[in-house]
C-alpha positions in Angstrom: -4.5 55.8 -2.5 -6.1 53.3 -5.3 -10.0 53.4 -4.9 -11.8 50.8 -4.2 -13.3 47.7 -6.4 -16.6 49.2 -8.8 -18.5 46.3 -7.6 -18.1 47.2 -3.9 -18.9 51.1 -4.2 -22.0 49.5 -5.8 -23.2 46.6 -3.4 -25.9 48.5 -1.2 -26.0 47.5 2.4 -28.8 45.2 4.0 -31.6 47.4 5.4 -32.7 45.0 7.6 -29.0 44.7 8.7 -29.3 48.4 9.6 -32.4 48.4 10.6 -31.8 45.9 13.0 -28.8 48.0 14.2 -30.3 51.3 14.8 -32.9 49.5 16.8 -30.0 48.0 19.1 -28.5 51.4 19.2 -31.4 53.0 21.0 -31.9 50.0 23.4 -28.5 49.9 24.5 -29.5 53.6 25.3 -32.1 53.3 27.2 -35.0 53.6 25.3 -38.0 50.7 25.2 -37.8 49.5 21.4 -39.7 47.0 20.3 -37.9 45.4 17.8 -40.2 44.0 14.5 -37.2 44.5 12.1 -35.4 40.8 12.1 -36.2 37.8 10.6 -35.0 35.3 13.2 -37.5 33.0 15.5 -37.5 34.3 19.1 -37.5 30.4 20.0 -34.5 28.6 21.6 -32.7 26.2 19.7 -34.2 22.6 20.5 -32.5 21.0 23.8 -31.4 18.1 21.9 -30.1 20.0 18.9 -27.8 21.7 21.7 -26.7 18.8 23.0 -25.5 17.1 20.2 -23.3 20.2 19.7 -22.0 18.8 22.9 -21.4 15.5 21.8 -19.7 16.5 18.8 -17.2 18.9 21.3 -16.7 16.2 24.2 -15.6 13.9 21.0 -13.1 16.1 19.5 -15.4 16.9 16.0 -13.4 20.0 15.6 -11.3 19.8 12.7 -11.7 20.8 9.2 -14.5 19.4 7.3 -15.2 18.5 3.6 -15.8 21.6 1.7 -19.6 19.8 0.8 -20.2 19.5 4.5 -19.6 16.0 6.1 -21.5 13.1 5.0 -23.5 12.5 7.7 -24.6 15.7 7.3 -25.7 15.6 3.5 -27.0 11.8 4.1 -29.5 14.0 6.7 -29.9 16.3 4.2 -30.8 13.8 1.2 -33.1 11.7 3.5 -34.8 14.6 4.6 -35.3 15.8 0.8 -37.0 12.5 -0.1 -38.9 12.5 3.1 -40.4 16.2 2.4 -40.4 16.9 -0.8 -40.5 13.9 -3.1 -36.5 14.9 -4.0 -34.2 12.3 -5.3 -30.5 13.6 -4.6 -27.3 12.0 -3.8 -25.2 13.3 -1.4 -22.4 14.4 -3.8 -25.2 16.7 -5.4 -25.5 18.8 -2.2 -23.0 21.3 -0.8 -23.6 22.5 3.1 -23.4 26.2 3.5 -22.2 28.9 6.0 -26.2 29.9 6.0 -28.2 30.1 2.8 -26.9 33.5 1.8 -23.7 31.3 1.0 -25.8 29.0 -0.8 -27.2 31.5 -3.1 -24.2 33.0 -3.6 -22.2 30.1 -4.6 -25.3 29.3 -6.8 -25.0 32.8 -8.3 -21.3 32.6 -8.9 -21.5 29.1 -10.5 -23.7 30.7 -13.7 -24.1 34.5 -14.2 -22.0 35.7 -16.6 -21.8 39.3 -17.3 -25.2 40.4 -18.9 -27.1 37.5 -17.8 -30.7 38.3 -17.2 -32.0 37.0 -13.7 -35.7 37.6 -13.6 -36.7 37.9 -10.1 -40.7 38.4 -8.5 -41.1 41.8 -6.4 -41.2 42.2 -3.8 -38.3 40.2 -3.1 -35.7 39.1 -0.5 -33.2 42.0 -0.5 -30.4 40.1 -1.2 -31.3 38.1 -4.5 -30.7 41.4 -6.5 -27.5 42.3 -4.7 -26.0 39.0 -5.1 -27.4 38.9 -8.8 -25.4 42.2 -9.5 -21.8 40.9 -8.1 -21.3 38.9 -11.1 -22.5 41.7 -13.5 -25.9 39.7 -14.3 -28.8 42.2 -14.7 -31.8 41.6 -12.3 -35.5 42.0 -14.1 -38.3 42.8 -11.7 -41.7 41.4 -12.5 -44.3 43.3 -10.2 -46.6 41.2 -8.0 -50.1 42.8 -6.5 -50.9 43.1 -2.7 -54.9 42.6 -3.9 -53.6 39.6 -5.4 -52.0 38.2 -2.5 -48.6 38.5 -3.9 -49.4 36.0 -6.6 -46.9 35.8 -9.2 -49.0 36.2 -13.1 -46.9 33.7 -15.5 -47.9 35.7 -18.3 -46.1 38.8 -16.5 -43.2 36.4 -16.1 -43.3 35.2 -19.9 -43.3 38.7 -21.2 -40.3 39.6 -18.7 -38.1 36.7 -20.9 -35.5 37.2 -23.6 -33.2 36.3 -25.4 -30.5 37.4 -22.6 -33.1 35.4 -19.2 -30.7 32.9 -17.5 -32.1 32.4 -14.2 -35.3 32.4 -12.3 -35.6 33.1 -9.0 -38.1 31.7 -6.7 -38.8 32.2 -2.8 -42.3 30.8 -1.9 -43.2 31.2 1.0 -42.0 34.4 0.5 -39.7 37.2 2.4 -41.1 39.9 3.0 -44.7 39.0 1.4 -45.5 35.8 3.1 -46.6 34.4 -0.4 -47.4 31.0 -0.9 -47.1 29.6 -4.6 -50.0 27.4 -5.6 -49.2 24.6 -7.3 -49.7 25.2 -10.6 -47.8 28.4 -10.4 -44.8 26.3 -9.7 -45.6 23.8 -12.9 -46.4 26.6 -15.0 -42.8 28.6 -13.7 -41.2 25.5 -14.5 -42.7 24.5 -17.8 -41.1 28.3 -19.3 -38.4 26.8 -17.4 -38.2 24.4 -20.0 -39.7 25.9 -22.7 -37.0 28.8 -22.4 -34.0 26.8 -21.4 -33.5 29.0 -18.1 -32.4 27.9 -14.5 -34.6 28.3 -11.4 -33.3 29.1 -8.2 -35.6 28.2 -5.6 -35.4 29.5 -2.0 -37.1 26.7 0.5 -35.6 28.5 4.2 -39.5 29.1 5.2 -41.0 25.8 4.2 -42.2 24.5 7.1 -44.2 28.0 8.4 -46.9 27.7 6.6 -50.7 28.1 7.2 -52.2 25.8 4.1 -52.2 22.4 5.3 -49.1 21.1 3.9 -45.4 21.8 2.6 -45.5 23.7 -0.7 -44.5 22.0 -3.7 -40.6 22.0 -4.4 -39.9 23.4 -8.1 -37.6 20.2 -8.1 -40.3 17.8 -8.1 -41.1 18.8 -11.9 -37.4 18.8 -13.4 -34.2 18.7 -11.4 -32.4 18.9 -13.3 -32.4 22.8 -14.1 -33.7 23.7 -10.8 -31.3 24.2 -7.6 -32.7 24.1 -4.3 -31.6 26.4 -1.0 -33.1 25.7 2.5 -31.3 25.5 5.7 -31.3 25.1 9.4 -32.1 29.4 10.6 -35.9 29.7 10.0 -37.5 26.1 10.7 -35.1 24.9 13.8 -34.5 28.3 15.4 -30.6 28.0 14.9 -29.9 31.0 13.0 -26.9 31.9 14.8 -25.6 28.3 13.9 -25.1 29.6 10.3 -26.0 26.8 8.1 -27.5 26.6 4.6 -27.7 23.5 2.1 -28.2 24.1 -1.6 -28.9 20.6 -4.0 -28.8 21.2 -7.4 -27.3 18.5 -10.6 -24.0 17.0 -10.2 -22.1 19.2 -12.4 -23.5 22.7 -10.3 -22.6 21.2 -7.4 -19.0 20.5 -8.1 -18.3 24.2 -9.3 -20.1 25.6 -5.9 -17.9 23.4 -4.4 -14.8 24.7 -5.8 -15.9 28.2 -5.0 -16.4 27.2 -1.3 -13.2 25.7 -1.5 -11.4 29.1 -2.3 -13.7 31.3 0.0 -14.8 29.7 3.3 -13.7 26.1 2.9 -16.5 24.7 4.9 -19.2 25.1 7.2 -18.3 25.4 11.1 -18.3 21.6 12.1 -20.0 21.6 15.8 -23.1 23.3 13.9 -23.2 20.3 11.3 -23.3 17.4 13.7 -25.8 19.2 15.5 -28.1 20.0 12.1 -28.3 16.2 11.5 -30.1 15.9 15.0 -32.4 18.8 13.9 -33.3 17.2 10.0 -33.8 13.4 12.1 -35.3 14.4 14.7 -37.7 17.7 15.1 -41.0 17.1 14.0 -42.8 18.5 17.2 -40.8 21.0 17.6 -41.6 22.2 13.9 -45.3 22.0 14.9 -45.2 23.6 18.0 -43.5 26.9 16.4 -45.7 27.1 13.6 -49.1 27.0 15.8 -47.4 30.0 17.4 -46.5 31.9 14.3 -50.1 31.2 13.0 -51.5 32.4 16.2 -49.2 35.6 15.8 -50.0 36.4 12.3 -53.2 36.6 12.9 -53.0 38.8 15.8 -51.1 41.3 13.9 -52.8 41.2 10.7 -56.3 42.0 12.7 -54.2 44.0 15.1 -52.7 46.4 11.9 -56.1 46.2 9.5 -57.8 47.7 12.4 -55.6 50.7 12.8 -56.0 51.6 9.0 -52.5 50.1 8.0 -54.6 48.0 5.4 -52.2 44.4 5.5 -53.0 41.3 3.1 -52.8 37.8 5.4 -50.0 35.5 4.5 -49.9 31.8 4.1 -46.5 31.3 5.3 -43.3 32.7 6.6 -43.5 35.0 9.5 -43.8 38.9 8.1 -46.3 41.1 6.9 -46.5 43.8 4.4 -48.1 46.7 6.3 -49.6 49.7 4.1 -48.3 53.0 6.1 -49.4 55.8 3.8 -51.5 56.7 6.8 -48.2 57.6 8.7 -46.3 59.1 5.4 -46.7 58.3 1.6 -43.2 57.4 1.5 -42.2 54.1 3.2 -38.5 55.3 4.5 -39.9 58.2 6.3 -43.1 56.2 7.7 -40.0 53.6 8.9 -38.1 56.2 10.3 -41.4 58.2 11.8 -42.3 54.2 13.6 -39.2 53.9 14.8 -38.3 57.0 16.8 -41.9 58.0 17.6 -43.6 54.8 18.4 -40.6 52.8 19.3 -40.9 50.1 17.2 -38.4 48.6 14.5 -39.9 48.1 10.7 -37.9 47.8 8.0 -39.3 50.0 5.0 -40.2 48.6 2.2 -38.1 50.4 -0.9 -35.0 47.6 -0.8 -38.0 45.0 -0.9 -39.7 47.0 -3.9 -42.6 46.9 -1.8 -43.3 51.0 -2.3 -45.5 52.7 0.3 -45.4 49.6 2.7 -43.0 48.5 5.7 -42.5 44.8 6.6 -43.3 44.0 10.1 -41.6 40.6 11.8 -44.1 38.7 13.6 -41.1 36.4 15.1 -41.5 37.9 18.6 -43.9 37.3 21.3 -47.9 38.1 21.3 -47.6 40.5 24.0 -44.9 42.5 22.1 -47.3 42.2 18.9 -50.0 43.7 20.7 -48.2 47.0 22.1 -46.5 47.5 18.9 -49.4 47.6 17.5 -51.1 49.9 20.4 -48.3 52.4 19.4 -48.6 52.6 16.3 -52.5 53.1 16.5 -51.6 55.9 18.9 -49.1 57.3 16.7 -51.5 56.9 13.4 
């Protein structure tokens, strides 16, 4: 039988995807796991984001869509940009998405070549590398410090370009570090930008969980027009089953994502669209609400994991912390591994992350859960 492709044998699978899995395994066994392992808000989806899902049903919104989305849906989408982040966009510069991993890989396809550089801050979202290495573009890791607060050095980042850099990627604030770019980290990432002729990607899903006072600067903002931008609807509305991602990015981007979409996945599901344009119009207090929740929670564990010798830096956004666990074992797989089936609690180590010696803890679940995991692993330690 004829192998198969080279690039599948070398695509690794998402730990959190099997971390997540294992943990389900042993509930659906019995055992009392509490699971710390997924990034996904333990909130409902808003009432009113449901029921326009309704609407769009009762009135027959089923068909196929535009392979950018529906206009409605990108005229949310561009309003919403101007209204938060000072981003000017028509709605034939934005392309809706079957989540943002779509989004970034669309991005990705539209220009890596074989060889490209794509210089990426550690520790990282697991999948930028991944999708970096599918078109035979060659991720470059530039080290950030946990005594630094994850803070990305621009000389580190200058010294990481060459001749062969095409891309920058950017995910502030950050999964799995929490990280928060200031603002002049952003202007000085784009200004080498510039300087260098490179693309930046910048990933926006965790915008609105943050702890500083305000929505982080978009990379945008400084030049869009080598910058292209990825939120979507999972982390800020709680509809990550609703799979949808939006990426914006200059005209000419756009319309090659678009005719990748339109030989992979067409379009996004169409219920889910009508109901993201009542999320972008109209969730403000919802938005709030959650992230005085996930500031209470982060604080809980932080205290919670510091105090039980699992030293932990405090992050000004998303919802995860990086947990030192040398305490438990000096290498992060096993300390997972030793968490999981001895304490019962779901972490996802920290090696896919390239966040060596550490696990990342979700803090997406309720204080009560927060507060025995961390009794357990204090008992375990």
């Amino acid at each position: 039988m004829k192998p198969l492709s080279h690039a599948s044998t070398q695509l690794k699978p998402s730990s959190t995807v099997a971390v997540t899995a294992r943990a389900m395994e042993l509930k659906r066994a019995g055992v009392d796991i509490i699971s710390m392992s997924v990034g996904e808000p333990d909130f409902d989806t808003p009432e009113h984001i449901k029921q326009a899902a309704r609407d769009a049903l009762a009135q027959g919104k089923t068909k196929y869509t535009p392979s950018l989305g529906v206009p409605e849906l990108r005229e949310a989408i561009a309003a919403k940009f101007k209204r938060e982040n000072q981003l000017e966009y028509a709605i034939n510069q934005i392309q809706v998405t079957g989540g943002g991993k779509q989004a970034l890989y669309n991005a990705c396809f539209a220009l890596l070549n074989q060889g490209d550089e794509v210089i990426i801050p550690a520790p990282f979202w697991v999948t930028y590398p991944e999708q970096v290495q599918m078109f035979g573009a060659i991720p470059v890791f530039v080290d950030t410090e946990a005594t630094k607060g994850y803070q990305l050095d621009l000389a580190q980042l200058e010294a990481a370009i060459t001749n062969k850099t095409k891309m920058i990627i950017i995910n502030s604030p950050s999964n799995p570090s929490g990280v928060v770019y200031s603002n002049d980290t952003i202007a000085g990432i784009m200004k080498l930008a510039e300087q260098h002729d490179l693309w930046v990607m910048t990933d926006e899903m965790y915008e609105h969980i943050t702890y500083t006072g305000a929505l982080p600067i978009s990379a945008g903002t400084f030049n869009p027009e080598r910058v292209i931008t990825i939120n979507g609807a999972s982390k800020a509305y709680s509809m990550t089953g609703w799979r949808i991602g939006f990426a914006a990015a200059p005209t000419h981007v756009i319309k090659a994502m678009d005719a990748i979409q339109g030989q992979t996945t067409s379009s996004a599901n169409s219920i889910a669209q009508w109901a993201t344009i009542a999320a972008l119009n109209d969730t403000r207090a919802y938005i709030e609400s959650a992230r005085q929740a996930f500031l209470e929670r982060r604080n809980t564990i932080v205290a919670g994991l510091n105090s039980i010798g699992c030293p932990t830096p405090t992050p000004d956004g998303a919802f995860y912390v990086l947990a030192d666990t040398s305490r438990i074992h000096s290498d992060e797989t096993e300390a997972a591994k030793i968490i999981l089936e001895q304490a019962k609690v779901a972490v996802v180590p920290g090696t896919d992350f390239r966040a060596f010696g550490k696990v990342r803890l979700s803090y997406a679940c309720s204080l009560e859960q927060i507060n025995e995991a961390v009794r357990r692993i204090g008992a375990l330690i």
